[in-house]
PDB file of N, CA, C and O in Angstrom:
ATOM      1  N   UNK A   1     -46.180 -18.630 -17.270  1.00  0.00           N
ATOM      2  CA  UNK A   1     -47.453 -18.171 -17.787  1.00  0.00           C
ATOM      3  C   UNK A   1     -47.266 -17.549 -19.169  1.00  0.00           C
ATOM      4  O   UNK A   1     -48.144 -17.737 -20.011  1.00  0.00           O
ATOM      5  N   UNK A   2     -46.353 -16.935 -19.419  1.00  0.00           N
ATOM      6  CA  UNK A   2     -46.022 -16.377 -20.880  1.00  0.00           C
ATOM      7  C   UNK A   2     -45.830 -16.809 -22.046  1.00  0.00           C
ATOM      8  O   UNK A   2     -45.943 -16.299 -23.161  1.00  0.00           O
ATOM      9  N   UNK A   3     -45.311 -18.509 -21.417  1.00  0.00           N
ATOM     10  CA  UNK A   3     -44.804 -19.156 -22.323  1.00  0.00           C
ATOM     11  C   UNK A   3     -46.362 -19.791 -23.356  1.00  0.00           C
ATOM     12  O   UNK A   3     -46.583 -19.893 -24.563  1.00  0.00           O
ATOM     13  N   UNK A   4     -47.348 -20.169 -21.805  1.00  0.00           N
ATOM     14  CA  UNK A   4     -48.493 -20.514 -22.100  1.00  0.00           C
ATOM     15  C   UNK A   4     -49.112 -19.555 -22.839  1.00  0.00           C
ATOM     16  O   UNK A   4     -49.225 -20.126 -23.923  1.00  0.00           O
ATOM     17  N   UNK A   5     -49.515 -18.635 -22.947  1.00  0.00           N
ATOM     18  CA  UNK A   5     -50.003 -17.350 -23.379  1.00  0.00           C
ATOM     19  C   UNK A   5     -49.331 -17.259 -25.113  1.00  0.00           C
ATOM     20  O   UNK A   5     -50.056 -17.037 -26.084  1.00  0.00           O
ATOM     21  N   UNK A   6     -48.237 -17.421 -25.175  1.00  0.00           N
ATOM     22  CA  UNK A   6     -47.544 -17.329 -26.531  1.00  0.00           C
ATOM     23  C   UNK A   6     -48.357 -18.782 -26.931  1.00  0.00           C
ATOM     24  O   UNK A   6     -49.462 -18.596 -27.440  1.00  0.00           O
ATOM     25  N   UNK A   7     -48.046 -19.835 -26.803  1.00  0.00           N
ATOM     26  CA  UNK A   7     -48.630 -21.289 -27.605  1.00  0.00           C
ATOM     27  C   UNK A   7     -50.104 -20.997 -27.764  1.00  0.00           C
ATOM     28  O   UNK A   7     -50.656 -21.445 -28.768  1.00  0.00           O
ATOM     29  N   UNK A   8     -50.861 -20.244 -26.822  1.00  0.00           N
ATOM     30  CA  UNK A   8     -52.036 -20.045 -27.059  1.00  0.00           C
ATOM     31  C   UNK A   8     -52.395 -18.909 -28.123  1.00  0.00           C
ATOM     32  O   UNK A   8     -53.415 -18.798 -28.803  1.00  0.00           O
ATOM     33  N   UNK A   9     -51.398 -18.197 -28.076  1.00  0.00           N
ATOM     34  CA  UNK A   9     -51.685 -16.884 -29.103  1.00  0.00           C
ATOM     35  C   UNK A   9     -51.345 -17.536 -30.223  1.00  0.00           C
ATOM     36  O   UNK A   9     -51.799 -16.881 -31.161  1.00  0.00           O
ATOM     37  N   UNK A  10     -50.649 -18.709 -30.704  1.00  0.00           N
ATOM     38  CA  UNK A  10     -49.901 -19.287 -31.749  1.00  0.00           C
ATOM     39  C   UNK A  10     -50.829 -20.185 -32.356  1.00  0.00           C
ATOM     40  O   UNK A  10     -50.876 -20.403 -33.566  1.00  0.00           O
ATOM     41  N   UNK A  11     -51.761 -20.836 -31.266  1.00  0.00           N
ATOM     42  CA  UNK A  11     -52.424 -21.672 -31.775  1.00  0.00           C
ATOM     43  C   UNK A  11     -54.141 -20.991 -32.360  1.00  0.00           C
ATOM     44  O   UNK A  11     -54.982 -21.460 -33.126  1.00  0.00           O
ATOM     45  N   UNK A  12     -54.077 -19.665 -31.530  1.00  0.00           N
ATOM     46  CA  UNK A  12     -55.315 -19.053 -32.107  1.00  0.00           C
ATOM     47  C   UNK A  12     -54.491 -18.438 -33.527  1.00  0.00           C
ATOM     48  O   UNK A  12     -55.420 -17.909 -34.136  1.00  0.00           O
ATOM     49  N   UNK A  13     -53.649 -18.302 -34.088  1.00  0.00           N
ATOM     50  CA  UNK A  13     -53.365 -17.821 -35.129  1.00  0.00           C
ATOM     51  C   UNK A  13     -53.131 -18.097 -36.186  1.00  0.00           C
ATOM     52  O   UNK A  13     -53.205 -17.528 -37.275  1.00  0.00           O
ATOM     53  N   UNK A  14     -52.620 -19.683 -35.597  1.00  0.00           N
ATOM     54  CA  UNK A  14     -53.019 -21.211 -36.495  1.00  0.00           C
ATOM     55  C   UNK A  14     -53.925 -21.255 -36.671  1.00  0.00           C
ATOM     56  O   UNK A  14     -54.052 -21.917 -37.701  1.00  0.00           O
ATOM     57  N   UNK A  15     -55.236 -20.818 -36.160  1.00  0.00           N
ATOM     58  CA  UNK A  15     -56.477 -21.385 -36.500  1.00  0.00           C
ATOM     59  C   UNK A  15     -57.439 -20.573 -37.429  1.00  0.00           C
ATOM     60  O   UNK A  15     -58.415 -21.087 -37.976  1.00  0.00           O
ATOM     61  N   UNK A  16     -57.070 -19.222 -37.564  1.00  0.00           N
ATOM     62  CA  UNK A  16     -56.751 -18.078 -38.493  1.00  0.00           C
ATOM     63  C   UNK A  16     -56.682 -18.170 -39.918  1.00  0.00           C
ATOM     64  O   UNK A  16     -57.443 -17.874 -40.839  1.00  0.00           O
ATOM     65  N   UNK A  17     -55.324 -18.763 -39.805  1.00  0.00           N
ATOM     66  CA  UNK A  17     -54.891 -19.241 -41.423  1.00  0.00           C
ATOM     67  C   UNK A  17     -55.182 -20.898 -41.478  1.00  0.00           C
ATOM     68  O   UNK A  17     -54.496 -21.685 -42.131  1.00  0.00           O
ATOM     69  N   UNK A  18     -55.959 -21.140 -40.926  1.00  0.00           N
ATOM     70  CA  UNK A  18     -56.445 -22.804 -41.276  1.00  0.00           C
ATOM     71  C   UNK A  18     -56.465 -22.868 -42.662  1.00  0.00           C
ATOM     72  O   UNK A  18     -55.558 -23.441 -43.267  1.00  0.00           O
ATOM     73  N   UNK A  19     -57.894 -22.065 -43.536  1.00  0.00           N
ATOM     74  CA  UNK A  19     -57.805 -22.543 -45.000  1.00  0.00           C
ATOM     75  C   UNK A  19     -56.651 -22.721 -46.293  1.00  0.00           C
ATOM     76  O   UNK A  19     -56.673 -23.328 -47.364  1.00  0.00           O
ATOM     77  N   UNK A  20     -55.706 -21.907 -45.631  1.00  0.00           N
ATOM     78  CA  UNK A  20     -54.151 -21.810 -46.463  1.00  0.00           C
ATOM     79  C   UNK A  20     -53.771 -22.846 -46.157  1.00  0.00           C
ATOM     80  O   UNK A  20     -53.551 -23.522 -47.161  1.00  0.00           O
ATOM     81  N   UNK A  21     -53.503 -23.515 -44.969  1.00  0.00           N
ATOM     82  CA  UNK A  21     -53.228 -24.747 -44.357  1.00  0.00           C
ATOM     83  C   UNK A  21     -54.038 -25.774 -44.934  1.00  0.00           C
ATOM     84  O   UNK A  21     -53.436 -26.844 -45.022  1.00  0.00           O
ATOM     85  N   UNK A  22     -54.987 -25.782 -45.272  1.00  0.00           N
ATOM     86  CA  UNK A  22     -55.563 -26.298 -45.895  1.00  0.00           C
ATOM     87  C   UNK A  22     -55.156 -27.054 -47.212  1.00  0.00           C
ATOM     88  O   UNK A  22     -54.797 -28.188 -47.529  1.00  0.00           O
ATOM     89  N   UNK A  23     -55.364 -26.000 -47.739  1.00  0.00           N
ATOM     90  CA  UNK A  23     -55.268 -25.576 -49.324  1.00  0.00           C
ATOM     91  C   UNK A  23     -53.798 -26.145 -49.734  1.00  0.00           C
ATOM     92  O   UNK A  23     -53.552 -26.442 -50.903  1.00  0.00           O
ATOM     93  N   UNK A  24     -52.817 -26.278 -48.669  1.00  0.00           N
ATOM     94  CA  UNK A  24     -51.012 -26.384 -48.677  1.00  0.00           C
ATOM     95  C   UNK A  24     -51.411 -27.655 -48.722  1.00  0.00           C
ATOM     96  O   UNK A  24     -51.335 -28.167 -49.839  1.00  0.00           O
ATOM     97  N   UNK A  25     -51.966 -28.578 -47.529  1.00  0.00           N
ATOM     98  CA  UNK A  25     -52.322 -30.150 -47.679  1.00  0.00           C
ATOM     99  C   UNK A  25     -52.979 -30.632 -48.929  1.00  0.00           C
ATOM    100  O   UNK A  25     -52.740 -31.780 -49.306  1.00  0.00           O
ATOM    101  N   UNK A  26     -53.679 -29.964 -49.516  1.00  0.00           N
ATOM    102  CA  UNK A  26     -53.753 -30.234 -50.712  1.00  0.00           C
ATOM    103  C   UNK A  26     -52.672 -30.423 -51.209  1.00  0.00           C
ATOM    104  O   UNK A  26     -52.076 -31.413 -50.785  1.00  0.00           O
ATOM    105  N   UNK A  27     -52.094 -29.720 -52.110  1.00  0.00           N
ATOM    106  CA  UNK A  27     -50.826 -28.945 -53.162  1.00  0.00           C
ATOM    107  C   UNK A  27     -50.260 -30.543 -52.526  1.00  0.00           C
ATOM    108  O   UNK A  27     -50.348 -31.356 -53.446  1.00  0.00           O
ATOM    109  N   UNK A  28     -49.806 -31.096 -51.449  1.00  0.00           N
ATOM    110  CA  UNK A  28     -49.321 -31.554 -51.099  1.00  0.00           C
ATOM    111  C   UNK A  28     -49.749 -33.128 -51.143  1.00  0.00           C
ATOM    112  O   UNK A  28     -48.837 -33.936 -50.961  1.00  0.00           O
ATOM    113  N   UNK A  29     -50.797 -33.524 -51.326  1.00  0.00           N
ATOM    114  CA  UNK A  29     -51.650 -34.360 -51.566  1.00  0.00           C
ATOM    115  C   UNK A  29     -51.383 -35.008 -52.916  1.00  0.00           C
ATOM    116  O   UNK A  29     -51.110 -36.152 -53.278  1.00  0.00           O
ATOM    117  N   UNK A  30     -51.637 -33.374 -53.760  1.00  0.00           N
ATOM    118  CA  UNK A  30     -51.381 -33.621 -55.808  1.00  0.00           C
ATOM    119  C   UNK A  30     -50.078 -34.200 -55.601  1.00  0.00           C
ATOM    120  O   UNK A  30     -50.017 -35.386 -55.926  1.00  0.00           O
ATOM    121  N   UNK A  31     -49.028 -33.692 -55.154  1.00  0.00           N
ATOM    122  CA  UNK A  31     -47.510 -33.365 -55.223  1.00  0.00           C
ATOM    123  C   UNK A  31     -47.471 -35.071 -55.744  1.00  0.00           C
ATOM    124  O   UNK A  31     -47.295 -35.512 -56.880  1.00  0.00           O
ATOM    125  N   UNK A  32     -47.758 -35.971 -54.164  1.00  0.00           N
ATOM    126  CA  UNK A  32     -47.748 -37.164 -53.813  1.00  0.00           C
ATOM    127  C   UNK A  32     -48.667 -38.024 -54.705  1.00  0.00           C
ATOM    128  O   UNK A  32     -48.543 -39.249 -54.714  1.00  0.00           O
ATOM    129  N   UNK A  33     -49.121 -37.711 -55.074  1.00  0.00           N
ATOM    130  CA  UNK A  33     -50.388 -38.766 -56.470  1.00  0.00           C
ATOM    131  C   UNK A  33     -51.210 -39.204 -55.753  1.00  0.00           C
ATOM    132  O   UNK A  33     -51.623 -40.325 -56.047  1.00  0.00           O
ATOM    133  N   UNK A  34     -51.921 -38.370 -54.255  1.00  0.00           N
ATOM    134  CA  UNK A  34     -52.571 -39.077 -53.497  1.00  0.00           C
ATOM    135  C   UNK A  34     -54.426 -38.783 -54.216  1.00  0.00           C
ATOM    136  O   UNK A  34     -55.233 -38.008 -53.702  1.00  0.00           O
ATOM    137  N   UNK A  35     -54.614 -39.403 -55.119  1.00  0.00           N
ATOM    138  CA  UNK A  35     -55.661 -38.431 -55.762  1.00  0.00           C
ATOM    139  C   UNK A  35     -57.254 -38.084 -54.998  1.00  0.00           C
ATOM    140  O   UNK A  35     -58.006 -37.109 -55.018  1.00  0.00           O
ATOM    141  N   UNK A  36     -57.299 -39.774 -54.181  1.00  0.00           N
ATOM    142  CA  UNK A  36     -58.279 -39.952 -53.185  1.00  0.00           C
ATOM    143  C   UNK A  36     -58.143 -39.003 -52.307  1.00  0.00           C
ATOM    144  O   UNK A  36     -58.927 -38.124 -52.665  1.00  0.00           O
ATOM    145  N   UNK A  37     -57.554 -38.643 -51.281  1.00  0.00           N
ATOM    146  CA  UNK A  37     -57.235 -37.528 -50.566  1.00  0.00           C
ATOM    147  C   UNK A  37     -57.360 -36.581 -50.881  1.00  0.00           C
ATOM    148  O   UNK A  37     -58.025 -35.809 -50.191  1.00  0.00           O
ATOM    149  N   UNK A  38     -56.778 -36.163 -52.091  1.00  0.00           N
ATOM    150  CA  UNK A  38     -57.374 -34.809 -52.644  1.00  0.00           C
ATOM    151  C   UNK A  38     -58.857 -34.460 -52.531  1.00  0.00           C
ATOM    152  O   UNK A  38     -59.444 -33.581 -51.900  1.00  0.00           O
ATOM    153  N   UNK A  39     -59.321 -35.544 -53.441  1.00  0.00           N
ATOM    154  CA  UNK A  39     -60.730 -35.658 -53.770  1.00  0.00           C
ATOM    155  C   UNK A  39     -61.567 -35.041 -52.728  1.00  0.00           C
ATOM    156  O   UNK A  39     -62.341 -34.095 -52.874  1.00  0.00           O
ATOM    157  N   UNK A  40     -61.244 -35.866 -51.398  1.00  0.00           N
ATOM    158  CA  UNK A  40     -62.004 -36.088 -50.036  1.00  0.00           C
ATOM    159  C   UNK A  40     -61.947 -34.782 -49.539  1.00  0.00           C
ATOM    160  O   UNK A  40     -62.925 -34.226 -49.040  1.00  0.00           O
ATOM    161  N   UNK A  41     -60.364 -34.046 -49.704  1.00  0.00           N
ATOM    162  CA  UNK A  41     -60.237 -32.894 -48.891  1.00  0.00           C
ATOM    163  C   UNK A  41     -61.099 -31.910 -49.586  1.00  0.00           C
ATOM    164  O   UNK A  41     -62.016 -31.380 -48.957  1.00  0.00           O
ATOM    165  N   UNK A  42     -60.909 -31.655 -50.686  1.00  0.00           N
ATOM    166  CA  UNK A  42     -62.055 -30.879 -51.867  1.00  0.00           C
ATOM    167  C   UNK A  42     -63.098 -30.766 -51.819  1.00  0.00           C
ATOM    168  O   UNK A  42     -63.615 -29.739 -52.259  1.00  0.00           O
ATOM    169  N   UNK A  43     -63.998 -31.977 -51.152  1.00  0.00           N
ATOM    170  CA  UNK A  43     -65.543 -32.189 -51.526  1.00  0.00           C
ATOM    171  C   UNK A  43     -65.635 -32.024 -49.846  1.00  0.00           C
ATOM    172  O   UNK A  43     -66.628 -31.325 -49.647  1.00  0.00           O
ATOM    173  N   UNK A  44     -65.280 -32.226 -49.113  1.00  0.00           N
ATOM    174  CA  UNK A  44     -65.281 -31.288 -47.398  1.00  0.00           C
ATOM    175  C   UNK A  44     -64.170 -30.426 -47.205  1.00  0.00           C
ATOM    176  O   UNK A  44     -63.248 -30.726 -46.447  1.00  0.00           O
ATOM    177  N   UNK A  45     -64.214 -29.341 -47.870  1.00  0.00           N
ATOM    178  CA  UNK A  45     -63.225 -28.294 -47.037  1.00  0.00           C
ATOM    179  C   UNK A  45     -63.823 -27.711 -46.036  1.00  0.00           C
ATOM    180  O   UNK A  45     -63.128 -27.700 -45.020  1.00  0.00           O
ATOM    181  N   UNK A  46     -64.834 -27.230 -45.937  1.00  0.00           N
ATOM    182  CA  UNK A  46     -65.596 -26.338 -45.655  1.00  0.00           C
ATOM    183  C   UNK A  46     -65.876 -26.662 -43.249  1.00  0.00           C
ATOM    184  O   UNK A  46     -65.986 -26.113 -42.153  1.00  0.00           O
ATOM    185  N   UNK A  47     -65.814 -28.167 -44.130  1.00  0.00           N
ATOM    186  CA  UNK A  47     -66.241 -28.951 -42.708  1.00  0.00           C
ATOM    187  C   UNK A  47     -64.893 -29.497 -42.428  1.00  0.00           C
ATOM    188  O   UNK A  47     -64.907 -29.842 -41.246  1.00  0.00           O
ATOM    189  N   UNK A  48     -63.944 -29.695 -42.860  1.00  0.00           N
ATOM    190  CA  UNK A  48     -62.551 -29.865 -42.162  1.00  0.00           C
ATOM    191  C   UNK A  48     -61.735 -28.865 -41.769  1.00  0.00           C
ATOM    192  O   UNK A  48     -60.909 -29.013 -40.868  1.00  0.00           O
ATOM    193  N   UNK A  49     -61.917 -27.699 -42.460  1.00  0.00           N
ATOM    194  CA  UNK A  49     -61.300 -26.311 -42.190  1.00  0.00           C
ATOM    195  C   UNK A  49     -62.156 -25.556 -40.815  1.00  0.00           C
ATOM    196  O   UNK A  49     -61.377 -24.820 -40.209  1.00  0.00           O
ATOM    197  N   UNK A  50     -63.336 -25.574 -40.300  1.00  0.00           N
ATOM    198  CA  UNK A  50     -64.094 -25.789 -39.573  1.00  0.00           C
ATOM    199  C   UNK A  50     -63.638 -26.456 -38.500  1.00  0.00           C
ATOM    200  O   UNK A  50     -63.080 -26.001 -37.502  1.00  0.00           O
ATOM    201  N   UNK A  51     -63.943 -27.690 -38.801  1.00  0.00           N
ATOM    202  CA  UNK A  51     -63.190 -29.451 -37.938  1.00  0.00           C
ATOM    203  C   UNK A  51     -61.664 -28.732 -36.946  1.00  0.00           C
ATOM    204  O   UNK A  51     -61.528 -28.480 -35.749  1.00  0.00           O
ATOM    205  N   UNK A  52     -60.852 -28.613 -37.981  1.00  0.00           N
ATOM    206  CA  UNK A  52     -59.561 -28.061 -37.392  1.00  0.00           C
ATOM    207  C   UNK A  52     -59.553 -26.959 -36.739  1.00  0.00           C
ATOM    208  O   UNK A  52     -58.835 -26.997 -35.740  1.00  0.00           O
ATOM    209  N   UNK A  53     -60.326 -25.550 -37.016  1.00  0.00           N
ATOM    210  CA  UNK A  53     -60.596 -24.184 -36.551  1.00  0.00           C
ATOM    211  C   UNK A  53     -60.599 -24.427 -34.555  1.00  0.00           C
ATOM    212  O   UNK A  53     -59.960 -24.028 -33.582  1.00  0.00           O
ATOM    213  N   UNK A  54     -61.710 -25.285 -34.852  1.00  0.00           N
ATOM    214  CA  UNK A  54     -62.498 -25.692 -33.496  1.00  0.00           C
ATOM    215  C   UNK A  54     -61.779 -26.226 -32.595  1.00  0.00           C
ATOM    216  O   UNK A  54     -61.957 -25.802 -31.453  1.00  0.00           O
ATOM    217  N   UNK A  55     -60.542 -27.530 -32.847  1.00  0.00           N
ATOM    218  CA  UNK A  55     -60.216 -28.257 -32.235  1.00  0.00           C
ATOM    219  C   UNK A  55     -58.993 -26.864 -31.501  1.00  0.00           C
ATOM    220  O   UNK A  55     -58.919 -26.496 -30.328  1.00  0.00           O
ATOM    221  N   UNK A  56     -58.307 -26.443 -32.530  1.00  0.00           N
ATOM    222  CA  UNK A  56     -56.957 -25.339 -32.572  1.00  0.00           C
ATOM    223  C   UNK A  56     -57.984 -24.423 -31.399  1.00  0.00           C
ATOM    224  O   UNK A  56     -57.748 -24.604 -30.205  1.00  0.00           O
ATOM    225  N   UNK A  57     -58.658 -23.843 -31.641  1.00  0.00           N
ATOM    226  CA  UNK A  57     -59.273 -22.640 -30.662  1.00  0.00           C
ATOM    227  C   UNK A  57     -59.581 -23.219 -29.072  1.00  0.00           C
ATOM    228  O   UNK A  57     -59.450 -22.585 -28.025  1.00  0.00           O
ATOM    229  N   UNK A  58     -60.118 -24.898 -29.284  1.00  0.00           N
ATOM    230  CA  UNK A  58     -60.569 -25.368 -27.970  1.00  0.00           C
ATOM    231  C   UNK A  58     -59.156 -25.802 -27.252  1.00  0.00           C
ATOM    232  O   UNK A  58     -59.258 -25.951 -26.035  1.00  0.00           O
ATOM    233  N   UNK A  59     -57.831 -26.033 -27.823  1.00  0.00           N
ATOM    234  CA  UNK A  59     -56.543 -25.910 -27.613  1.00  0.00           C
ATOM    235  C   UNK A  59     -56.015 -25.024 -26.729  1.00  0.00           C
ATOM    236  O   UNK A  59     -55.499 -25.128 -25.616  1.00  0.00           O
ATOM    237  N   UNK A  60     -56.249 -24.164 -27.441  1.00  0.00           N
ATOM    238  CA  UNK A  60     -55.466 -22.632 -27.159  1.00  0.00           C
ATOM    239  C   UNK A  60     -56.317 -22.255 -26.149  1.00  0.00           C
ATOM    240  O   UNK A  60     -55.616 -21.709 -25.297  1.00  0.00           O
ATOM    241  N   UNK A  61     -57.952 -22.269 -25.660  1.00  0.00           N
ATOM    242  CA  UNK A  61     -58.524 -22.069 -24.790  1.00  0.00           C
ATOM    243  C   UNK A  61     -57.845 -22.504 -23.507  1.00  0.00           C
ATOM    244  O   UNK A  61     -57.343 -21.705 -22.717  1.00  0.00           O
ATOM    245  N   UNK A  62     -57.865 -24.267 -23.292  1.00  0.00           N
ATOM    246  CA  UNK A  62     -57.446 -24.878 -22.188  1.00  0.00           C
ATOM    247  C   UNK A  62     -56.104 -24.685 -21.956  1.00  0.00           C
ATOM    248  O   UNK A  62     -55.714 -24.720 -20.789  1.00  0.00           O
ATOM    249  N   UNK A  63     -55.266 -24.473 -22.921  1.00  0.00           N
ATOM    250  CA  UNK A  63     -53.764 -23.853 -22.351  1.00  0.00           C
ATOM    251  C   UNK A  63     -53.513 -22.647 -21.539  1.00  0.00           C
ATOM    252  O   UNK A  63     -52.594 -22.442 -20.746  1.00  0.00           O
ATOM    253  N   UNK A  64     -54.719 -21.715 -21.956  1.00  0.00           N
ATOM    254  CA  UNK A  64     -54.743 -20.433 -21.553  1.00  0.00           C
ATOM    255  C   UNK A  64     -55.211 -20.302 -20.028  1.00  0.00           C
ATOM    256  O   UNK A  64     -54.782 -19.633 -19.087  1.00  0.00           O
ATOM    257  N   UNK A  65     -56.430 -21.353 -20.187  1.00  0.00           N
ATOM    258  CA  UNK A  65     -56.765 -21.325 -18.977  1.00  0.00           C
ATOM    259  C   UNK A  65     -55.705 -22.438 -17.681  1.00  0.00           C
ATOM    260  O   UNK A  65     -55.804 -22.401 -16.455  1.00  0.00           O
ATOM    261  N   UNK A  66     -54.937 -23.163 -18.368  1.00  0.00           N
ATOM    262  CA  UNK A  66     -53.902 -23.891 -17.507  1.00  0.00           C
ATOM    263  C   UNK A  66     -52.949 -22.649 -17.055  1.00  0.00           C
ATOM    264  O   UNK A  66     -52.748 -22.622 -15.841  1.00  0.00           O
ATOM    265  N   UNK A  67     -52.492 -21.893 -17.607  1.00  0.00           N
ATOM    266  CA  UNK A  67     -51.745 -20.752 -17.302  1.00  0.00           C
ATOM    267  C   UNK A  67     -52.120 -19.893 -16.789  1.00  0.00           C
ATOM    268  O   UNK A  67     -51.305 -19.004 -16.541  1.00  0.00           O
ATOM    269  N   UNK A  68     -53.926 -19.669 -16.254  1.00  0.00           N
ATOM    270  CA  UNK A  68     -53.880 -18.869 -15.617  1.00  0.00           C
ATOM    271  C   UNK A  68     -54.040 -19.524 -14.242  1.00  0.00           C
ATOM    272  O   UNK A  68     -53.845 -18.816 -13.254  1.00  0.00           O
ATOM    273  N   UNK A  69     -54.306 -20.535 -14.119  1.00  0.00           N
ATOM    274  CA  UNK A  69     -54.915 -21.460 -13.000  1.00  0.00           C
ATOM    275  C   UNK A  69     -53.091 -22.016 -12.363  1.00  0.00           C
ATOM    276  O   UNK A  69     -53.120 -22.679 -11.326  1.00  0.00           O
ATOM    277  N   UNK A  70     -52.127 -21.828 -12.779  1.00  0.00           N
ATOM    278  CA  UNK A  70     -50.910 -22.115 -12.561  1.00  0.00           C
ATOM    279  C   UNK A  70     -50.530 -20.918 -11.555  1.00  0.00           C
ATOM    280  O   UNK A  70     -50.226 -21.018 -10.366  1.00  0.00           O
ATOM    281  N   UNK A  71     -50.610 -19.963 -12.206  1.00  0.00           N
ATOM    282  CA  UNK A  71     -50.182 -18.522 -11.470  1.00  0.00           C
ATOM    283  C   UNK A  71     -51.119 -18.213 -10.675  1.00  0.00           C
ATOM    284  O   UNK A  71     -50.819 -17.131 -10.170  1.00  0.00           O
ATOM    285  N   UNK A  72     -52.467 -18.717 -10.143  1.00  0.00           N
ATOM    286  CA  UNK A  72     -53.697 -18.381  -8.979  1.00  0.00           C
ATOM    287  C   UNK A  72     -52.728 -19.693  -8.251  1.00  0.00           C
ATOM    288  O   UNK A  72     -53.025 -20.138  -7.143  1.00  0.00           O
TER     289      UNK A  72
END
């Protein structure tokens, strides 16, 4: 159960610093000459930083709740 509890605390904390994460896929995007990608990530951050928030939190939810439903 602890172990579950840590991935879940990890993944709500990931979901925290999403926009840095973000912002890094960028940097990372330029790095590569991917310019389209950039573009795309730029003109929806707002809704991919969001996009990802949601998926990471609905993650960390069902793990949490697998770990508690393990130990009942």
């Amino acid at each position: 159960m602890l172990l579950f509890t840590l991935v879940s605390l990890a993944l709500f904390a990931l979901a925290i610093a999403m926009p840095k994460v973000m912002r890094l896929r960028i940097r990372f995007f330029k790095w590569i000459h991917w310019t389209w990608a950039v573009r795309v990530h730029e003109e929806h951050f707002d809704t991919l930083v969001l996009l990802a928030r949601s998926v990471l939190i609905g993650m960390a939810g069902v793990l949490f709740l697998f770990s508690v439903a393990s130990v009942l």
